[in-house]
PDBQT receptor file of N, H, CA, C and O in Angstrom, charges set to zero:
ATOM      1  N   UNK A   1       0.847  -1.159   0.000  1.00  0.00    +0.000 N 
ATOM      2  CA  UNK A   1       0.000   0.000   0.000  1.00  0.00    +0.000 C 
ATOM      3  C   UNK A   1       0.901   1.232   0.000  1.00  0.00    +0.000 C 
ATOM      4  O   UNK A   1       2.026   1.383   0.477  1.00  0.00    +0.000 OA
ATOM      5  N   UNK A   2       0.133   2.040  -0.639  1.00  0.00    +0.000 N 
ATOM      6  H   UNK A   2      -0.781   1.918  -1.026  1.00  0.00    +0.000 HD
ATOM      7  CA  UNK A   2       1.727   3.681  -1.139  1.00  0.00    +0.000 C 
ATOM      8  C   UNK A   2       0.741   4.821  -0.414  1.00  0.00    +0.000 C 
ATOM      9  O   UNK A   2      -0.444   4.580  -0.183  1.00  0.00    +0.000 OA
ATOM     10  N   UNK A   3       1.131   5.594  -0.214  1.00  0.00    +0.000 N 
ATOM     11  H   UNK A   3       2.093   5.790  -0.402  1.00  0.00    +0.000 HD
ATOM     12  CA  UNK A   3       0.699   6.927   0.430  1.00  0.00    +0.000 C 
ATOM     13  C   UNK A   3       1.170   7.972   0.000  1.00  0.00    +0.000 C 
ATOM     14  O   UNK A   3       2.338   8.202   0.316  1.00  0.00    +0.000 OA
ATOM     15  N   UNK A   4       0.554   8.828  -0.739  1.00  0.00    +0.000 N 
ATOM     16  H   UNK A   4      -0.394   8.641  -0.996  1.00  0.00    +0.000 HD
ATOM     17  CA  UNK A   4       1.442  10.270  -1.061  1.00  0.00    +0.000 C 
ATOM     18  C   UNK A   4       0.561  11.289  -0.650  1.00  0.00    +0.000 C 
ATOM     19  O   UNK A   4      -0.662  11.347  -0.520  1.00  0.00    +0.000 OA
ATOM     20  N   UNK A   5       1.815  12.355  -0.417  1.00  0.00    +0.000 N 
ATOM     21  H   UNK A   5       2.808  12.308  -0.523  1.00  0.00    +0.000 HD
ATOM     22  CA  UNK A   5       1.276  13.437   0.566  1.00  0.00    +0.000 C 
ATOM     23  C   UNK A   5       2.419  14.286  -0.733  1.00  0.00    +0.000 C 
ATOM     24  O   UNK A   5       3.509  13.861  -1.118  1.00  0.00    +0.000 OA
ATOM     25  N   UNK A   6       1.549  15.854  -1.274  1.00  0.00    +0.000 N 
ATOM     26  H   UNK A   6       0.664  16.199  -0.961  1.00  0.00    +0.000 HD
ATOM     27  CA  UNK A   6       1.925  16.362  -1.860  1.00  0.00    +0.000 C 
ATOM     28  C   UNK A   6       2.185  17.856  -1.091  1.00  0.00    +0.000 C 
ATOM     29  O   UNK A   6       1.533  18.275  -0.135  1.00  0.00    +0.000 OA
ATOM     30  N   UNK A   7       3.240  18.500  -1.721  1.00  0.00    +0.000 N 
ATOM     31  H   UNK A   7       3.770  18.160  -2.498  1.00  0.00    +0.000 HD
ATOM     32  CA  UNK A   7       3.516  19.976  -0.441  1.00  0.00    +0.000 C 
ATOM     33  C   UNK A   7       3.873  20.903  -1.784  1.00  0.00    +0.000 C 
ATOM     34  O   UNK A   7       4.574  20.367  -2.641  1.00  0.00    +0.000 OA
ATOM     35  N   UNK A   8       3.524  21.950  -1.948  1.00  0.00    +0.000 N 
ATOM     36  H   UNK A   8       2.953  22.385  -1.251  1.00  0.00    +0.000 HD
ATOM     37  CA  UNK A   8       3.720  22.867  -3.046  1.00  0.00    +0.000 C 
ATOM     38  C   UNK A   8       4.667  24.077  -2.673  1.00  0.00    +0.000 C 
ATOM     39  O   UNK A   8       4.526  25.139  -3.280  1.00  0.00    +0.000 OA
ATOM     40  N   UNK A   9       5.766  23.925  -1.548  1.00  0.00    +0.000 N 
ATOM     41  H   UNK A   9       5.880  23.063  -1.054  1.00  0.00    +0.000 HD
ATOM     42  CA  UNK A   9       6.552  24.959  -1.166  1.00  0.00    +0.000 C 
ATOM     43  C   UNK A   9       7.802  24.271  -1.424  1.00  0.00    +0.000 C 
ATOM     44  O   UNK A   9       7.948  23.049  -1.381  1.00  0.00    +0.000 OA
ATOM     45  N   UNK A  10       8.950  25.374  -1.771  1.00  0.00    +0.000 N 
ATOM     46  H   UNK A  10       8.832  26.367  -1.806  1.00  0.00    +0.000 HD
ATOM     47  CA  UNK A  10      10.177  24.782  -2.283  1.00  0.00    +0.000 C 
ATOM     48  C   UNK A  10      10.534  23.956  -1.246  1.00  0.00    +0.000 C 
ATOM     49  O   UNK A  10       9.774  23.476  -0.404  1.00  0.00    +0.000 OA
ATOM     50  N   UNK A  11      12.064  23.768  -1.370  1.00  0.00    +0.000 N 
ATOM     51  H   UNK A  11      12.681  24.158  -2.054  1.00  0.00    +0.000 HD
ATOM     52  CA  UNK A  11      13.204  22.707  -1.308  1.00  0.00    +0.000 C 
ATOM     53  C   UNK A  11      12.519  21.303  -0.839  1.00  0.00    +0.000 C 
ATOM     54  O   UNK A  11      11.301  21.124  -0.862  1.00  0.00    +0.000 OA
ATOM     55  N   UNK A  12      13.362  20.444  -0.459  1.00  0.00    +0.000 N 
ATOM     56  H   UNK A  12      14.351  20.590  -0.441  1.00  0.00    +0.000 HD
ATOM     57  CA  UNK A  12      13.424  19.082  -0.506  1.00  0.00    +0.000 C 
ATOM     58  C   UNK A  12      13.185  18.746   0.931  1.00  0.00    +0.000 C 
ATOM     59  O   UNK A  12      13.869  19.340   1.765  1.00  0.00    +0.000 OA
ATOM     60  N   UNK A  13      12.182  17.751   1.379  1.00  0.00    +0.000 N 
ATOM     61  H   UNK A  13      11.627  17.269   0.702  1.00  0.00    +0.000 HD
ATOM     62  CA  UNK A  13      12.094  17.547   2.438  1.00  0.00    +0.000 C 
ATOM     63  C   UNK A  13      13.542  16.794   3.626  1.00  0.00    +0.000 C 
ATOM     64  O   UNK A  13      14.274  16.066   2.956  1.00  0.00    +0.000 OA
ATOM     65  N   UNK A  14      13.803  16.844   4.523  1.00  0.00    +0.000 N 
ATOM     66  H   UNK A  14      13.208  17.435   5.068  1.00  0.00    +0.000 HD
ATOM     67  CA  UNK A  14      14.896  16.556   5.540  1.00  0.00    +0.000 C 
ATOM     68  C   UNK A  14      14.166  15.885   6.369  1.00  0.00    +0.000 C 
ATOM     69  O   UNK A  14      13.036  16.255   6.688  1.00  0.00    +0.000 OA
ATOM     70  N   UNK A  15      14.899  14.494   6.952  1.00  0.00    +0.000 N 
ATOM     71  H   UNK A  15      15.818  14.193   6.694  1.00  0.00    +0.000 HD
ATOM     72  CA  UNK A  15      14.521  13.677   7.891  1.00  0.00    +0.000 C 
ATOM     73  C   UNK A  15      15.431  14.655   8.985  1.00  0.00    +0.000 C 
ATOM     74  O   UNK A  15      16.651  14.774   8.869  1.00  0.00    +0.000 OA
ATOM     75  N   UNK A  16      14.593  15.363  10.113  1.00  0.00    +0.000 N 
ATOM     76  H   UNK A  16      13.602  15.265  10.207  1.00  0.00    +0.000 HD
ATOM     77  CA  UNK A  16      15.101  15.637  11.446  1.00  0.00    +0.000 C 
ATOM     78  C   UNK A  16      15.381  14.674  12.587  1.00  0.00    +0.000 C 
ATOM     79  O   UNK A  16      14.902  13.552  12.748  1.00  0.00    +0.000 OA
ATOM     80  N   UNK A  17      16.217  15.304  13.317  1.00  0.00    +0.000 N 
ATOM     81  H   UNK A  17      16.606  16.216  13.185  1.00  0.00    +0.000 HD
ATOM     82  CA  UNK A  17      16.117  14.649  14.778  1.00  0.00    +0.000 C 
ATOM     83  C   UNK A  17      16.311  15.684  15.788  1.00  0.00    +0.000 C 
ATOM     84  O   UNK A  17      17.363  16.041  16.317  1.00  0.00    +0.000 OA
ATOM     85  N   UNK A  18      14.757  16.234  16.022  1.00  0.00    +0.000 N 
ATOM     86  H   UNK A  18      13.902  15.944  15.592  1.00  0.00    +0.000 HD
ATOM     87  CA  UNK A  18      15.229  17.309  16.940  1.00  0.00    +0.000 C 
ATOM     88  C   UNK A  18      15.500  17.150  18.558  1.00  0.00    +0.000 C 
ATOM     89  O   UNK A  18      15.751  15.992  18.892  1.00  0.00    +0.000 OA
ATOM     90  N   UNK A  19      15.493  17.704  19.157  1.00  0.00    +0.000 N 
ATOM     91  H   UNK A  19      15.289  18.645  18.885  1.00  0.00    +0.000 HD
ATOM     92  CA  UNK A  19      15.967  17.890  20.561  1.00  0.00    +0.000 C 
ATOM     93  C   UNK A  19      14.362  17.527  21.221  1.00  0.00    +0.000 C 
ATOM     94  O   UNK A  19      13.286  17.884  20.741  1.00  0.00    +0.000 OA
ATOM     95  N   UNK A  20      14.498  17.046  21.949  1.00  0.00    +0.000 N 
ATOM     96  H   UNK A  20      15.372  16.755  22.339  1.00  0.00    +0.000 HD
ATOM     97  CA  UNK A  20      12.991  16.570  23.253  1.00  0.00    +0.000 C 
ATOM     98  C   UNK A  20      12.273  17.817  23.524  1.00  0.00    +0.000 C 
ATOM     99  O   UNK A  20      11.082  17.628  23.772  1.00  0.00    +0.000 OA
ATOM    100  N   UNK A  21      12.739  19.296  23.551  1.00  0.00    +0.000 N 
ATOM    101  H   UNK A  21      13.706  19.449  23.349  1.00  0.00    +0.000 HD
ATOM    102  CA  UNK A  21      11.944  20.110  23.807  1.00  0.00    +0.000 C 
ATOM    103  C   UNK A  21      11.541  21.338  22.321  1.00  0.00    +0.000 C 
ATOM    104  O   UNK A  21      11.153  22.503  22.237  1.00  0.00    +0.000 OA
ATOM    105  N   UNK A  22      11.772  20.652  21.720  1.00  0.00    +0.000 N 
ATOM    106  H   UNK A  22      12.087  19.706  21.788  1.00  0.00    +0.000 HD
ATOM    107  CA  UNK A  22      11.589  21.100  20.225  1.00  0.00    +0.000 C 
ATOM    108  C   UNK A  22      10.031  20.406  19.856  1.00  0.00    +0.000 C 
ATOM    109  O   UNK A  22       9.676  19.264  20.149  1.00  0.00    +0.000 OA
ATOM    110  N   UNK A  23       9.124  21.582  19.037  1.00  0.00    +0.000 N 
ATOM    111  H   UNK A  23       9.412  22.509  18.799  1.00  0.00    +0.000 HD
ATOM    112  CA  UNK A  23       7.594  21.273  19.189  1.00  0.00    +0.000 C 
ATOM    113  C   UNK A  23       7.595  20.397  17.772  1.00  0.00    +0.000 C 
ATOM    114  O   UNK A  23       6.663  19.607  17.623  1.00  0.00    +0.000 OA
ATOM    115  N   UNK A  24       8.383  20.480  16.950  1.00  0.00    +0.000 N 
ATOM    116  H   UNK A  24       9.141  21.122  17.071  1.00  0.00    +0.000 HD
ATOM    117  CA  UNK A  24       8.537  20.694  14.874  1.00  0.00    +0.000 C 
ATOM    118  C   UNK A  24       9.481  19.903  14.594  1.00  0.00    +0.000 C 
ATOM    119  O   UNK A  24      10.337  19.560  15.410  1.00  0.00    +0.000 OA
ATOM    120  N   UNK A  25       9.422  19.500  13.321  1.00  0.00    +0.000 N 
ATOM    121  H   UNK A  25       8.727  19.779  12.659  1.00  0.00    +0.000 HD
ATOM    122  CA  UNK A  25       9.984  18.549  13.244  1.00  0.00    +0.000 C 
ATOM    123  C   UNK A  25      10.563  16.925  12.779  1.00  0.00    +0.000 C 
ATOM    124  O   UNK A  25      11.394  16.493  11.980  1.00  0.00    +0.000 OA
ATOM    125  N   UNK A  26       9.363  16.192  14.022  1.00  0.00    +0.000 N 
ATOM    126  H   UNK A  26       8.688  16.543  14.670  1.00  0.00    +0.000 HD
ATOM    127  CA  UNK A  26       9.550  14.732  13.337  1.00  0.00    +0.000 C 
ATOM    128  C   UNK A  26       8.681  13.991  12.655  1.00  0.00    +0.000 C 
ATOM    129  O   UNK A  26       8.585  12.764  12.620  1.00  0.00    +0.000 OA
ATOM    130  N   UNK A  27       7.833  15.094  11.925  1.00  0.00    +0.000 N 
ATOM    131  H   UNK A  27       7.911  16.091  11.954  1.00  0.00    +0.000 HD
ATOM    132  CA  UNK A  27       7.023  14.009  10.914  1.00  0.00    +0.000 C 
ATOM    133  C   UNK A  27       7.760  12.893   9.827  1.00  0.00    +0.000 C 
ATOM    134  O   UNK A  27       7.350  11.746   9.648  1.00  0.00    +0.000 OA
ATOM    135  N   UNK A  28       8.876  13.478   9.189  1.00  0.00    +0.000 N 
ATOM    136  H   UNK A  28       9.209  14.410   9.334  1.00  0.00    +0.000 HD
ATOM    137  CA  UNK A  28       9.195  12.714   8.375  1.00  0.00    +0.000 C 
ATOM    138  C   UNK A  28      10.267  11.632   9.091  1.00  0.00    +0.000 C 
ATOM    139  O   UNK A  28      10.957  10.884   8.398  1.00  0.00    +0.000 OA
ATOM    140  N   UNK A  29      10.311  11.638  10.250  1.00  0.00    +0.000 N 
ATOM    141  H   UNK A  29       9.750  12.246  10.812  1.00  0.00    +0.000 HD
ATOM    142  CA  UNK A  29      11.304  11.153  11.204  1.00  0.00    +0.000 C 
ATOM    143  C   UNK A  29      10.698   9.987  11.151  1.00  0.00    +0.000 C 
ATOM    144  O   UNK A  29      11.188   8.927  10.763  1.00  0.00    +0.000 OA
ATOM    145  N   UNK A  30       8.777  10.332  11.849  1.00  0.00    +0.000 N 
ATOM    146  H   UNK A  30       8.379  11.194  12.164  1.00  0.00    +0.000 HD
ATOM    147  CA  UNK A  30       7.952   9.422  12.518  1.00  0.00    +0.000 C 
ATOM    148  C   UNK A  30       7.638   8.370  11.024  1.00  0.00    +0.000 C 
ATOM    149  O   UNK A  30       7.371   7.176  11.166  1.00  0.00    +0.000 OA
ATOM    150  N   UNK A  31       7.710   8.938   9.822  1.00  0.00    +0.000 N 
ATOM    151  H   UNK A  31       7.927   9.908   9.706  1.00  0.00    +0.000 HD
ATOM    152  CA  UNK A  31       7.265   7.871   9.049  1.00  0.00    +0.000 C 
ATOM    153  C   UNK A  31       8.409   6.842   8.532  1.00  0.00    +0.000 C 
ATOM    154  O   UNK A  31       8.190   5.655   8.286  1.00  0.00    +0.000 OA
ATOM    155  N   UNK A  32       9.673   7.494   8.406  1.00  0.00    +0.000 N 
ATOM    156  H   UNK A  32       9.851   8.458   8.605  1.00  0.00    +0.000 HD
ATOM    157  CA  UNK A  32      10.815   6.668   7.688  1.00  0.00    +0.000 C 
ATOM    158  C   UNK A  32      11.296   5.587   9.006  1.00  0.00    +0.000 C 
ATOM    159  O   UNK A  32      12.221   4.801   8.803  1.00  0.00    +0.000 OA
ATOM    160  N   UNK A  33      10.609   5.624  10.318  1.00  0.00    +0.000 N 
ATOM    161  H   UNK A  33       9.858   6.263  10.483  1.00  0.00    +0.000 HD
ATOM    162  CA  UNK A  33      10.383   4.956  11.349  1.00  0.00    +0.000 C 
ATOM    163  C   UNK A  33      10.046   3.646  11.436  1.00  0.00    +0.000 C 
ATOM    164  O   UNK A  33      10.519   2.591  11.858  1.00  0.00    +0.000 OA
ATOM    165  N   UNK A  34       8.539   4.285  10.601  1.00  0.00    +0.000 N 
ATOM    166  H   UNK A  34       8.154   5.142  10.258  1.00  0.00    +0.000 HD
ATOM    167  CA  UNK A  34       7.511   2.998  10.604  1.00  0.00    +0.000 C 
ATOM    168  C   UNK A  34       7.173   2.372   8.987  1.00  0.00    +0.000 C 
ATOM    169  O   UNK A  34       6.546   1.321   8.852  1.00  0.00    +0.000 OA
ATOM    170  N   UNK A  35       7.561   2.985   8.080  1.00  0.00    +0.000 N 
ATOM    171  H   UNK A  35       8.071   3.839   8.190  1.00  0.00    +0.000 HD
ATOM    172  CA  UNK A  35       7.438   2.568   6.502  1.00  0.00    +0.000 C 
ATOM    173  C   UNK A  35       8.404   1.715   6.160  1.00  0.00    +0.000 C 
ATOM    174  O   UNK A  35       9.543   1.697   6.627  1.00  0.00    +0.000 OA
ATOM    175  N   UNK A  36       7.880   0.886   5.207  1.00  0.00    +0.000 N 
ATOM    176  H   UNK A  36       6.955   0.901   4.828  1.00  0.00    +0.000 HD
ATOM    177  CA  UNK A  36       8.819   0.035   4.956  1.00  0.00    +0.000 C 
ATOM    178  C   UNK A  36       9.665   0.750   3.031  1.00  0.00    +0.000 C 
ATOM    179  O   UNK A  36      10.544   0.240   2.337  1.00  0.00    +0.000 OA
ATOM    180  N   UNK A  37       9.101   1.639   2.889  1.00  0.00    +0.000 N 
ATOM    181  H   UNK A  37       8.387   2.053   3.453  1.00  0.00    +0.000 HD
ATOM    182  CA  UNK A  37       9.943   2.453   2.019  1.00  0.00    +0.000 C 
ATOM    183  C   UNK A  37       9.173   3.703   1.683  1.00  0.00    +0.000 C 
ATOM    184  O   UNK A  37       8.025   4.102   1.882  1.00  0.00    +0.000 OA
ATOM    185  N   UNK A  38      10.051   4.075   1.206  1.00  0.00    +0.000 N 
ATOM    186  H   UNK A  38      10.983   3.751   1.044  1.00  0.00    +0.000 HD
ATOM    187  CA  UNK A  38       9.612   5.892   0.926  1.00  0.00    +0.000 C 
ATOM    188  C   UNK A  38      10.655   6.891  -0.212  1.00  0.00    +0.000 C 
ATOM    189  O   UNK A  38      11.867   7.080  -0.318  1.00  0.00    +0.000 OA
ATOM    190  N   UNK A  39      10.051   7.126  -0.572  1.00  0.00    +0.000 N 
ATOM    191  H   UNK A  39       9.066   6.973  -0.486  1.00  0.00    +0.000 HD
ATOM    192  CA  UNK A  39      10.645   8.543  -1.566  1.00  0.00    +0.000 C 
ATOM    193  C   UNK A  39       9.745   9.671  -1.847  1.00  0.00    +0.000 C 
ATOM    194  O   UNK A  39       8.554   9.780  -1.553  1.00  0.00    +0.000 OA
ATOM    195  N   UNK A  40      10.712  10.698  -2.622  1.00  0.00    +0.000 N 
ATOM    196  H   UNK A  40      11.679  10.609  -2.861  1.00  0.00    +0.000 HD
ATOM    197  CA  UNK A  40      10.653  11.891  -2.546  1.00  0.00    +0.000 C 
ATOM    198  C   UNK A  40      10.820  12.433  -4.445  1.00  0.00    +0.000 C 
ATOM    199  O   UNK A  40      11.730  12.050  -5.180  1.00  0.00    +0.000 OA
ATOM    200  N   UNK A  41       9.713  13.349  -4.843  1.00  0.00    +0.000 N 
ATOM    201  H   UNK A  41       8.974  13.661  -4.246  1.00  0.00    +0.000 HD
ATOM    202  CA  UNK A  41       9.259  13.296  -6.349  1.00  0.00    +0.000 C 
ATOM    203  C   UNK A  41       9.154  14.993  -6.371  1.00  0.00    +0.000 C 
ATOM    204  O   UNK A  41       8.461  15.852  -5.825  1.00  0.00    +0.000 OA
ATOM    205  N   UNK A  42      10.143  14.946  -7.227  1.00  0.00    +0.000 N 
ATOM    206  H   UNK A  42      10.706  14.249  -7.671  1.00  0.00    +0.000 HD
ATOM    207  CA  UNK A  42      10.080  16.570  -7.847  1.00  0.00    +0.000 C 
ATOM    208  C   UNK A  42       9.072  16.499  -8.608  1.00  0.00    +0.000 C 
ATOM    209  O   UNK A  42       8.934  15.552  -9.382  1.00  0.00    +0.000 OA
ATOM    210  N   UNK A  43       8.015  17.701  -8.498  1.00  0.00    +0.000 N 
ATOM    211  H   UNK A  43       8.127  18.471  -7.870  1.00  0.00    +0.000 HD
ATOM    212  CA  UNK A  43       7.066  17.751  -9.391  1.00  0.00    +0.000 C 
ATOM    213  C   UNK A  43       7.038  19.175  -9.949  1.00  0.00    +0.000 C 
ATOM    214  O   UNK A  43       7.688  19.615  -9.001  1.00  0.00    +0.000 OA
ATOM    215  N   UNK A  44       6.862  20.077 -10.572  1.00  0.00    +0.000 N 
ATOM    216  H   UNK A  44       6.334  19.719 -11.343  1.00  0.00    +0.000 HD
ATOM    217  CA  UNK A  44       7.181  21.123 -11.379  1.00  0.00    +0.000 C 
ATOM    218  C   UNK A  44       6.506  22.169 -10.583  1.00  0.00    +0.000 C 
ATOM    219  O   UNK A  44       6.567  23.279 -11.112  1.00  0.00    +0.000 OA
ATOM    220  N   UNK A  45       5.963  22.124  -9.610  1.00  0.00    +0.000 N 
ATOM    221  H   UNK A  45       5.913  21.222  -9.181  1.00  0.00    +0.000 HD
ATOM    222  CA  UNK A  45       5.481  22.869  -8.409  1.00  0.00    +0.000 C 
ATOM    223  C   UNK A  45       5.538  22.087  -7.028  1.00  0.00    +0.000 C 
ATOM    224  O   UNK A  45       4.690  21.260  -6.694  1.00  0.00    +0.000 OA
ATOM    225  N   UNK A  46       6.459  22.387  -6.392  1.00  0.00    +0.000 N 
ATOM    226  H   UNK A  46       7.148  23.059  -6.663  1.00  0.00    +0.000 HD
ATOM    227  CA  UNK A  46       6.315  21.674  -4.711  1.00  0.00    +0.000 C 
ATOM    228  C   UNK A  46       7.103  20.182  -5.872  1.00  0.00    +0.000 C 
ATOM    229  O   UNK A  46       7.787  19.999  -6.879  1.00  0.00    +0.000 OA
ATOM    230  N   UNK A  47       6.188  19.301  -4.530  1.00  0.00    +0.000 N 
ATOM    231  H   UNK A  47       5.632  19.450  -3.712  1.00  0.00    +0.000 HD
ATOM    232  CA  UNK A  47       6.824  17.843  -4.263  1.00  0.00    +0.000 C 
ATOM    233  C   UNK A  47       5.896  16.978  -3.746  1.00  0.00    +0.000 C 
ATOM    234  O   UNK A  47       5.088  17.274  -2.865  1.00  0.00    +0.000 OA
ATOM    235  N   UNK A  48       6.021  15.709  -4.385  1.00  0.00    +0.000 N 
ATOM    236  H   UNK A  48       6.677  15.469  -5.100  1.00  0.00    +0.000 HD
ATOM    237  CA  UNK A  48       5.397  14.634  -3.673  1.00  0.00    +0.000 C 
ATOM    238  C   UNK A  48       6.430  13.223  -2.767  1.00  0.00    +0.000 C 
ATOM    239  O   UNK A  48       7.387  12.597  -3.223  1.00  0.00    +0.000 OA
ATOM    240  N   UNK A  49       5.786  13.100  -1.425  1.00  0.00    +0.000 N 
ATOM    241  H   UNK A  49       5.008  13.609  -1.055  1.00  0.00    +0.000 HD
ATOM    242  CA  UNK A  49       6.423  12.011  -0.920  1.00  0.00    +0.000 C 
ATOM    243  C   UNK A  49       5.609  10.486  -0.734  1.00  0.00    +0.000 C 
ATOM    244  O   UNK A  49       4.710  10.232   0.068  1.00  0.00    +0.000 OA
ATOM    245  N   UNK A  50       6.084   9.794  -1.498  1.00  0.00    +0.000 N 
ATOM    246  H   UNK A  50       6.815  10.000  -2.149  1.00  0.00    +0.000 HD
ATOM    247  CA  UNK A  50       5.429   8.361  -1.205  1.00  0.00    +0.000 C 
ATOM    248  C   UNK A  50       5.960   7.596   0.165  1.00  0.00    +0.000 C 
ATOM    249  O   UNK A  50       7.046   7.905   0.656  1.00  0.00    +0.000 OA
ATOM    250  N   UNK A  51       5.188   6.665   0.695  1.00  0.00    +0.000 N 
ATOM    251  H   UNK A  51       4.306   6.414   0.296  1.00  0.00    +0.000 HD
ATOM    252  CA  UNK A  51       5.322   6.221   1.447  1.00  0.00    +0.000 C 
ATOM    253  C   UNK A  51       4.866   4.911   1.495  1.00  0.00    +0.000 C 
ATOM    254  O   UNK A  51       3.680   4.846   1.171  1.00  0.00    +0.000 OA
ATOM    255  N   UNK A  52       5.489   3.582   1.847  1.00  0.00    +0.000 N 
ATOM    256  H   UNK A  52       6.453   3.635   2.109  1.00  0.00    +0.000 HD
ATOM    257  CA  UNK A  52       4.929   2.032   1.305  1.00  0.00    +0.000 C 
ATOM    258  C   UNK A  52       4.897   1.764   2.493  1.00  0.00    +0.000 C 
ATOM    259  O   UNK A  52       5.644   2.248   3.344  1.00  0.00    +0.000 OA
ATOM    260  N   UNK A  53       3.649   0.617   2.752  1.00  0.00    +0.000 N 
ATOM    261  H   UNK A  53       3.043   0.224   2.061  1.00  0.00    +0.000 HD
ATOM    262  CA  UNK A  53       3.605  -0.438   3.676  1.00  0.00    +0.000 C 
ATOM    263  C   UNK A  53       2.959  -1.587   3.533  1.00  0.00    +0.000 C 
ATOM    264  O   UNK A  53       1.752  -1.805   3.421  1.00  0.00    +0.000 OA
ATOM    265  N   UNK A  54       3.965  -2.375   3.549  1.00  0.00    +0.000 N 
ATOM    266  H   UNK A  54       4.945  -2.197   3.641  1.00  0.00    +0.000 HD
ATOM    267  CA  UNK A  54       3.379  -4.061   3.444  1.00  0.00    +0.000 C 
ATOM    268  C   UNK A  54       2.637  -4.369   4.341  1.00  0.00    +0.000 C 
ATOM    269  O   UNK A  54       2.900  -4.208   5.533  1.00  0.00    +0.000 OA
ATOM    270  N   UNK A  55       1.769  -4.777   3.964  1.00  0.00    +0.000 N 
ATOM    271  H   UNK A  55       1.556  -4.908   2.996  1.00  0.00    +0.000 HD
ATOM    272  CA  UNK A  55       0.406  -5.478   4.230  1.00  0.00    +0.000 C 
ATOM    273  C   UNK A  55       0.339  -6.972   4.994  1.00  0.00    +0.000 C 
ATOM    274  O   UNK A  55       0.800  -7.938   4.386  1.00  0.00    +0.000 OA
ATOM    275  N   UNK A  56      -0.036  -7.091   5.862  1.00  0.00    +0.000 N 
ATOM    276  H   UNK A  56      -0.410  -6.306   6.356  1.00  0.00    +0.000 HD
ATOM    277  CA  UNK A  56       0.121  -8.350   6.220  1.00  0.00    +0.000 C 
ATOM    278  C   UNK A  56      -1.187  -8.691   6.805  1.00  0.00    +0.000 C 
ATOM    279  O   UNK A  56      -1.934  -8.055   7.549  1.00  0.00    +0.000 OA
ATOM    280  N   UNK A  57      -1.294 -10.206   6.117  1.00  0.00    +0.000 N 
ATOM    281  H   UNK A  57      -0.688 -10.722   5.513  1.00  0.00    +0.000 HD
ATOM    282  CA  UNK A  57      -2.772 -10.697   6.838  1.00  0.00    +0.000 C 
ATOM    283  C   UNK A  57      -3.015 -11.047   7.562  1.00  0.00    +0.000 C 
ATOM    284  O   UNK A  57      -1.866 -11.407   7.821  1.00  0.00    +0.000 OA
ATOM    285  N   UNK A  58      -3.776 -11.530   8.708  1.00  0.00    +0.000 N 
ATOM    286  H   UNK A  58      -4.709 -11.238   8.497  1.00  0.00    +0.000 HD
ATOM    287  CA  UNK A  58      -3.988 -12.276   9.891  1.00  0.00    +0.000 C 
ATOM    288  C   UNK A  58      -4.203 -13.649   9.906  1.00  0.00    +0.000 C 
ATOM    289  O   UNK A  58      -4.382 -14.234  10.975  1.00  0.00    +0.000 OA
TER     290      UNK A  58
């Protein structure tokens, strides 16, 4: 399963690691965490980031 989340403001997204009392931040931290892959898509305005996760059945 893929997930894209599109952002229309320049540069390239950065995996952070901020400090414990820092509010901003670890979204892209929290997903390259838990995804089992991910990239990042220049699009001719902003950017899109995919995000995969294997599926598993019960």
């Amino acid at each position: 399963m893929w997930i894209e989340v599109r952002d229309s403001g320049p540069g390239e997204p950065e995996v952070q690691c901020p400090e414990p009392h820092v509010e901003r931040g670890r979204g892209l931290w929290l997903v390259t965490a838990v995804a089992d892959a991910f990239e990042i898509r220049d699009n001719r305005v902003g950017k899109s980031m995919w995000v995969g996760f294997t599926l598993v059945e019960k």
